[in-house]
C-alpha positions in Angstrom: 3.2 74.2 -17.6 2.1 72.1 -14.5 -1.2 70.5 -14.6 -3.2 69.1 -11.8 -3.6 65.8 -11.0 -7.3 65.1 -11.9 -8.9 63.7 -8.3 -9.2 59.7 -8.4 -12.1 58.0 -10.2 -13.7 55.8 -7.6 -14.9 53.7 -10.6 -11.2 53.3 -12.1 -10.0 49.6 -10.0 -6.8 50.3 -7.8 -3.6 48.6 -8.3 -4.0 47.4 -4.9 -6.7 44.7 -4.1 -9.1 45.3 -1.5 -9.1 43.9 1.9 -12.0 41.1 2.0 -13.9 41.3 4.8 -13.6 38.5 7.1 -15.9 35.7 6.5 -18.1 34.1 9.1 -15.8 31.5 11.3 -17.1 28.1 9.7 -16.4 24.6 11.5 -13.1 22.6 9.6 -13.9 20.1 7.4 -14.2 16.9 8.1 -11.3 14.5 7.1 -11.9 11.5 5.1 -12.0 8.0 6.8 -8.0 6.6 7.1 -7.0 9.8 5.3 -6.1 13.7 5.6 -7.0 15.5 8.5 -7.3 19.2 7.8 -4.4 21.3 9.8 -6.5 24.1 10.5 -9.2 24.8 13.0 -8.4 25.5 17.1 -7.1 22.9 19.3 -10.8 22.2 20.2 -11.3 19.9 17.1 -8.6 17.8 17.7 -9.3 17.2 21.0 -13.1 16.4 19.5 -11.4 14.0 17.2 -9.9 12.2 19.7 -12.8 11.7 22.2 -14.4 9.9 18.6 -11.2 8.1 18.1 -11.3 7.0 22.0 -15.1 5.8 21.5 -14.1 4.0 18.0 -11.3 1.8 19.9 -13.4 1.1 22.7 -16.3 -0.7 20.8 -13.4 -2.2 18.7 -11.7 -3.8 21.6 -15.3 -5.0 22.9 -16.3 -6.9 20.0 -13.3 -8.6 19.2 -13.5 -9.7 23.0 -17.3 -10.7 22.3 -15.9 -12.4 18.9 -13.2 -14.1 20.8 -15.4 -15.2 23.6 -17.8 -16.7 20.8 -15.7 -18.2 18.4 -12.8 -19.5 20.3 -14.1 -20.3 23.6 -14.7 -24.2 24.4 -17.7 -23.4 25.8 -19.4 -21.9 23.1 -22.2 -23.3 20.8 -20.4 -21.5 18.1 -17.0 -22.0 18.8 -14.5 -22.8 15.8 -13.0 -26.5 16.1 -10.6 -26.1 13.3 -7.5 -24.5 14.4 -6.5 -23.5 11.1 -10.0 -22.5 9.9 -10.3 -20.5 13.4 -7.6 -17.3 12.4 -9.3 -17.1 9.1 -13.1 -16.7 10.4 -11.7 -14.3 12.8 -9.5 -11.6 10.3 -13.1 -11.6 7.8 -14.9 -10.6 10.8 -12.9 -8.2 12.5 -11.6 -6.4 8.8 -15.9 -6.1 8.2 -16.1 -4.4 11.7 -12.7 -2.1 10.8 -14.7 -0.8 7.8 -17.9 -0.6 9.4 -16.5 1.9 11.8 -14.2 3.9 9.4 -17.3 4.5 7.6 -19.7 5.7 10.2 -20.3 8.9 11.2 -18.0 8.7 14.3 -15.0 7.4 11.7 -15.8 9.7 9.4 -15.2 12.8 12.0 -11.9 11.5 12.8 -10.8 9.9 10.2 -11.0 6.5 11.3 -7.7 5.6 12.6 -8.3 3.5 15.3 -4.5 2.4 15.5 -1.5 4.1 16.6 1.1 3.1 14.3 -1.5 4.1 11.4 -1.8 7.6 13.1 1.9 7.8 13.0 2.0 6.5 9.5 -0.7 9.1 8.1 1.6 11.7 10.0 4.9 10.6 7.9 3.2 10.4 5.0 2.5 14.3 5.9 -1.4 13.8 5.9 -2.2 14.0 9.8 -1.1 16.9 11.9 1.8 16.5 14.0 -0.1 18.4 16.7 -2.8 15.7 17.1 -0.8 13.0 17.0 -0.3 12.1 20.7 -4.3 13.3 21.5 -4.8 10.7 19.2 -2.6 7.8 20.9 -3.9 8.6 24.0 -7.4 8.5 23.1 -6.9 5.0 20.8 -5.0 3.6 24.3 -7.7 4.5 26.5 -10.0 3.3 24.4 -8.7 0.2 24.2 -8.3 -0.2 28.2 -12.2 0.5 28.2 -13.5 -1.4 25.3 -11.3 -4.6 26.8 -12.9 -3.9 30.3 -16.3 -3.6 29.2 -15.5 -7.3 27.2 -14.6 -8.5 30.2 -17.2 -7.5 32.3 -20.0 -8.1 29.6 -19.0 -11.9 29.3 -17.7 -13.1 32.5 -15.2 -15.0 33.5 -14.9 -17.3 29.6 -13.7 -13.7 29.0 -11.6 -13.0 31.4 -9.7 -16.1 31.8 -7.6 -18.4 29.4 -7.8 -19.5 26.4 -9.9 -15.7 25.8 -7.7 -14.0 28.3 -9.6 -10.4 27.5 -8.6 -11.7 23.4 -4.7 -10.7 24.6 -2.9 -12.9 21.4 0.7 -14.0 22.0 3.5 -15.7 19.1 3.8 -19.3 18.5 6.1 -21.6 20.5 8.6 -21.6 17.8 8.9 -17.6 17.2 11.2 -15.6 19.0 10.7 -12.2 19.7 12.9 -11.0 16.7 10.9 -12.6 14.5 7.6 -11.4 15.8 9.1 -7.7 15.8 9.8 -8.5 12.1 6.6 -9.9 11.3 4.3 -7.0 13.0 6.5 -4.2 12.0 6.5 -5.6 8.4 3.1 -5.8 8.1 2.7 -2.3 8.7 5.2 -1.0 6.4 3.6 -2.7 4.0 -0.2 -1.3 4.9 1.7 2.4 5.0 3.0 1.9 1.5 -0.9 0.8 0.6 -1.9 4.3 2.9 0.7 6.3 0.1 -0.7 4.9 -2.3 -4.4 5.7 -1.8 -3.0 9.4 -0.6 -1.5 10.0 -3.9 -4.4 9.3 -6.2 -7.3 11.3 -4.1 -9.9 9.9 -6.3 -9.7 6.2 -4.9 -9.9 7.4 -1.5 -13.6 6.0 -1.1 -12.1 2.6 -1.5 -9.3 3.1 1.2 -11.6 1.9 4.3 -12.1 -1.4 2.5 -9.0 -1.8 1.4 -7.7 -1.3 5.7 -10.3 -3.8 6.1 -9.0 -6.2 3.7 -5.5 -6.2 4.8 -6.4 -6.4 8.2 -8.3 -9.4 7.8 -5.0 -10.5 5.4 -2.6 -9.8 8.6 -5.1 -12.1 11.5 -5.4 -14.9 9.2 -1.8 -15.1 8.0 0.0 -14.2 10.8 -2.4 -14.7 14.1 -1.4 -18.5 14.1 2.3 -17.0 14.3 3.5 -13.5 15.3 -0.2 -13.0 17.0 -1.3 -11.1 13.8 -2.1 -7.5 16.0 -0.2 -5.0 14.0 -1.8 -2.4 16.0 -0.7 -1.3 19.5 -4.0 -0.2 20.8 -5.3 -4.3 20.2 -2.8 -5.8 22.8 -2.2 -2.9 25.1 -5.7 -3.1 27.2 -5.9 -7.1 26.8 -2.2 -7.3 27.7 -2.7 -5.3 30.5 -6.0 -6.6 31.9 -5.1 -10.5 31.6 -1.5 -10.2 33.0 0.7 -11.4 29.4 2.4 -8.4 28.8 5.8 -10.6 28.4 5.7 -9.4 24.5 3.4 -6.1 25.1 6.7 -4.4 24.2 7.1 -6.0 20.9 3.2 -5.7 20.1 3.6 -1.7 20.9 7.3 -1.0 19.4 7.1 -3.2 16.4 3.8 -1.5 14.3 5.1 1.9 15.2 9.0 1.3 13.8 7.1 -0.4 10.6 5.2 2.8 10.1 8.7 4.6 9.8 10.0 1.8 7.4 7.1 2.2 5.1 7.6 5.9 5.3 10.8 5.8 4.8 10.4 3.6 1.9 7.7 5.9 0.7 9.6 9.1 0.7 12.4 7.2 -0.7 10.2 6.2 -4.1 8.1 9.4 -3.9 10.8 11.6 -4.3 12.1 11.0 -8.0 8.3 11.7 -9.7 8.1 14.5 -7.4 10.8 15.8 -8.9 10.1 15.1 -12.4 6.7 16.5 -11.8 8.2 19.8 -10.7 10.9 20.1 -14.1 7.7 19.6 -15.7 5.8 22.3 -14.3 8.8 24.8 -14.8 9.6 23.5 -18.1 5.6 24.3 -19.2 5.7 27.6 -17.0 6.3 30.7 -19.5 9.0 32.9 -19.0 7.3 36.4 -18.0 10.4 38.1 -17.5 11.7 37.6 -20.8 8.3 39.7 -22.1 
């Protein structure tokens, strides 16, 4: 005998979940200073990100001008007679004013970059948006045009003109351009490793701006007397430009940017054989629902 189907309990839960209403759009949040970047959120944010990362550079390019203009000039009350004591003084002062602006508000927004080649680094080591990438370079080389200008224009002509030169640095006598392409680009492979590092373990990220800072100030003292010690393309593109020595712009500019892909390359490379353990772990500790 056929029996009806009783009608559907609207208490009894359906097999299929129901469609959640769509939330409130809420603003992205914001990235962590020299780390990730969240992917989502319209083209608007990044474009925010960048104006930060513009303004960041900017005063970054000033005050190693004004630092320059104090420390080094011969006509400063404060200028540094040691040669060798002069690079040292310099890299403890600019790595405090790296972390001081990765960790304002401005570097916390945008994550702090203030370099290309560690833009392009944070992008191999898949934490940065491809998308924003360029946004960002164009920001951090404008920035640098106008923090140098400003320098410039602040303090005068011991600014402008040489030994400050608008702070443009240049290799030793004795280093040819290989070498200095070497130096720079191993410097940076080296501070992307350090980047993967701090990636991996997400719970020493609060130390990462000091640890940028540190090496930074590692990289002007050690190699400033030698290679120039800039390691960052946005440093010598607006000083290069602005005082006229741009004979080795092209190796300050190429050489961070192919050290980025070394150390992400070298990364990778190390990165992938615990990845893979970690996943024959997972499926190894997974249960098998298809054999219930």
């Amino acid at each position: 005998m056929r029996t009806r189907k009783p009608p559907p309990n609207p208490d009894t839960p359906s097999s299929t979940p129901p469609i959640p209403k769509p939330s409130p759009a809420s603003p992205p949040p914001r990235p962590a200073p020299t780390g990730r970047v969240p992917a989502a959120g319209p083209p608007r944010h990044t474009l925010r990100r960048a104006a930060h990362e513009f303004g960041l550079t900017a005063l970054l390019l000033f005050l190693v001008v004004t630092a320059m203009r104090w420390l080094l000039a011969p006509d400063s009350p404060m200028a540094i007679g040691n040669p060798d004591l002069a690079p040292v003084v310099l890299g403890a002062l600019v790595g405090v004013l790296l972390t001081a602006l990765i960790l304002s508000p401005s570097g916390r927004y945008s994550g702090g970059h203030l370099n290309p080649a560690i833009t392009v680094a944070l992008w191999l080591l898949r934490a940065f948006p491809g998308r924003a990438v360029l946004p960002y370079i164009a920001a951090q080389a404008a920035g640098s045009l106008a923090g140098t200008a400003l320098g410039g224009l602040v303090w005068g002509a011991a600014a402008r003109h040489a030994p400050i030169a608008y702070s443009a640095v240049a290799p030793a006598p004795t280093w040819n351009a290989a070498a200095v392409l070497a130096a720079e680009a191993g410097a940076i492979a080296v501070v992307t490793l350090m980047l993967g590092a701090f990636l991996r373990r997400p719970s020493s990220l609060p130390l990462l701006p000091y640890a940028v800072g540190l090496a930074t100030a590692l990289i002007i003292a050690s190699l400033g007397p030698r290679s120039g010690g800039s390691a960052n393309p946005a440093r010598q593109f607006g000083p290069a430009l602005l005082s006229g020595n741009t004979t080795h712009l092209w190796i300050y500019l190429l050489a961070p940017v192919i050290g980025a892909f070394i150390g992400g390359g070298i990364w990778h490379t190390l990165a992938a054989p615990a990845q893979r353990a970690r996943t024959r772990h997972t499926l190894r500790h997974t249960p098998d629902t298809d054999s219930n």
